[in-house]
N, C-alpha and C positions, 0 to 999 in steps of 0.2 A: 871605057877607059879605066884600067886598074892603077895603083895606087901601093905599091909597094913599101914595107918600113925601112928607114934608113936610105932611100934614096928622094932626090929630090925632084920637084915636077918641072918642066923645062917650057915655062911660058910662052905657045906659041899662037898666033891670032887665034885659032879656037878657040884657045882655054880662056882668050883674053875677053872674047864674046861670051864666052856661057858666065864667066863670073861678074862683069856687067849685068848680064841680064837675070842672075841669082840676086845681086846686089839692089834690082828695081824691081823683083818681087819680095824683098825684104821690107824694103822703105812702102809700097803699096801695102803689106801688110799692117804696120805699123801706124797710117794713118786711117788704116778701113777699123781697126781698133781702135784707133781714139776717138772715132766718129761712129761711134757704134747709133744702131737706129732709136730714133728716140730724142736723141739729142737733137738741140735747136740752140741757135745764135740768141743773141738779144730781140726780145721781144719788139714787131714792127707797131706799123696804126694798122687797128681793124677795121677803121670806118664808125668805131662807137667811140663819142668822146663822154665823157661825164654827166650827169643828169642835169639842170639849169633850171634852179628856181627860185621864186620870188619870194617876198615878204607881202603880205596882204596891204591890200593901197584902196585907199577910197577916190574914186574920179574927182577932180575940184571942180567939174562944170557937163552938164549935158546940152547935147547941141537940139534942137528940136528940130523935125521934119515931119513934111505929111504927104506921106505915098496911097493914092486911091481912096483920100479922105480920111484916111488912118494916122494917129500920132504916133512919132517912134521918134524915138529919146536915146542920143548916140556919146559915147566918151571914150577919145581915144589915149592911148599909152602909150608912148617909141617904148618902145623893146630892141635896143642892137642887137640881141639875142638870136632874134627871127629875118636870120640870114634867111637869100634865094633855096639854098641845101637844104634849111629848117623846114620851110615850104614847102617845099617841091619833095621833100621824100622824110621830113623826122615826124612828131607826134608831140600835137603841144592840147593837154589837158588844161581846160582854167574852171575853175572853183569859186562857188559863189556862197558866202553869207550875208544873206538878206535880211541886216536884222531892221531894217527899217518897217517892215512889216510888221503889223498886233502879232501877239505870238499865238494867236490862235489859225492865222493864214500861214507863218513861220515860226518855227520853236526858234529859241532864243538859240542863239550858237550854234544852229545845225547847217551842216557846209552840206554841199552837192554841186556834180560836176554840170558845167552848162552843158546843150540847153537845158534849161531849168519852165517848165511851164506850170503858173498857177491858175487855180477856179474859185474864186471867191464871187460872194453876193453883194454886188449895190445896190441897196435897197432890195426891192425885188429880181433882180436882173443878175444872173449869173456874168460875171466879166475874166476873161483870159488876158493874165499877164505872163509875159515868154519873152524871157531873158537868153541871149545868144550872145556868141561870140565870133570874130570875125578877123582870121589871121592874115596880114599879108608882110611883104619885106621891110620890117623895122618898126611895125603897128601893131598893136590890140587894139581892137574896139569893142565895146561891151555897147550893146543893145537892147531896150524894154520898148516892145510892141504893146500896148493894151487895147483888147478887144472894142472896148465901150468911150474907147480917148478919156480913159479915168484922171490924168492925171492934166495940168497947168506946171507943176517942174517935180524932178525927184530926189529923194530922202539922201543923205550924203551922211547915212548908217551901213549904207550899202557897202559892201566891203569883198573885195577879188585878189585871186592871186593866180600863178601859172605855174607848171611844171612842163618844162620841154624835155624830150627824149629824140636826141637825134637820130636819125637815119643808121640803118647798119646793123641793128638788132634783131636777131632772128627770131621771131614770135612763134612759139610753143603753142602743142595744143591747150584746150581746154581744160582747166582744172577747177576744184569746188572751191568757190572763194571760202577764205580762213587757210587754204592750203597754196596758196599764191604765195611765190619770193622771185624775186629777178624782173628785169627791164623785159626780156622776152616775153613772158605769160601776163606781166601788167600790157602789154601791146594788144595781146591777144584779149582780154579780161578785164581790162577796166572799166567797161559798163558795166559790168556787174560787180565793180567792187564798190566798197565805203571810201571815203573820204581818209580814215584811219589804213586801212587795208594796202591803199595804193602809195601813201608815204612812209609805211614800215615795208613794204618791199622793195621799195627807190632808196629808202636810207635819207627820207625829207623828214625835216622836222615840222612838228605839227605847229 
């Protein structure tokens, strides 16, 4: 179709069709540009919510038990924290300073993640105490087995706290602890991190 100056074009269903359908490749253009790739709407859930942790708390009582003749010394914590989710798919580290100990079994203020297993001497007799922990829905309980039934009750010097990591976090390989940052590589690396190392990569205060 030509298009002559000075005359005018005589609107007929064709023309009326092609300039519709000029008209919705304009407007398509128009919004494939303002959505160019790249762009994204407001930010969704990932499935990782925020890290969740505690203030150091000493148990106000331990329950006694004896499994296979063995003493084991139990205190629990409600934690709402440790949803069925938190269980079933997050990562909850808990930290023990044991300063109830001579500082020669424990240095004075030094934390470490449970389980925690010590070898000290009674008298002659080497004895194993192994502190654990024990997550289920809305519980802590912190636990001392000792080898040799050392103990009649315990020290309330004892002092715990937790750090949960929910579900959702996609754990990184392996890196040299000191060179750990983010919830992913403490997932993958916090056994072989410090006590210092795994709350300066969380953003916990010490």
């Amino acid at each position: 179709m030509h298009i002559f100056p000075g005359k005018s074009l005589r609107k007929t269903p064709a023309t009326t069709t092609l300039l519709l359908q000029l008209g919705s490749i304009f407007l398509i253009s128009l919004l494939f540009l303002s959505c160019k790739k790249g762009d994204t709407g407001p930010a969704g859930a990932t499935g990782t919510a925020n890290v969740i942790y505690s203030d150091w708390f000493t148990p106000a009582t331990y329950k006694k038990d004896t499994v296979f003749g063995t003493y084991g010394f139990s205190a629990d914590k409600a934690v709402t924290a440790l949803t069925q989710q938190i269980v079933d798919s997050g990562t909850v580290i808990v930290f023990g300073k044991l300063d109830g100990y001579v500082t020669s079994v424990w240095p004075a203020a030094q934390v470490s993640a449970l389980p925690i297993s010590l070898t000290y001497m009674v008298g002659s007799t080497p004895n194993i105490d192994t502190w654990s922990a024990l997550i289920t829905t809305g519980n802590l309980r912190i636990r001392l087995v000792s080898s040799l039934n050392a103990y009649g009750s315990i020290s309330n010097a004892h002092q715990f706290r937790y750090i949960i990591i929910p579900g959702g976090t996609k754990a990184t390989a392996s890196v040299t602890p000191g060179q750990i940052t983010g919830r992913g590589n403490v997932l993958s690396n916090y056994s072989q991190m410090s006590y210092t190392e795994i709350c300066q990569s969380l953003g916990v205060p010490q």
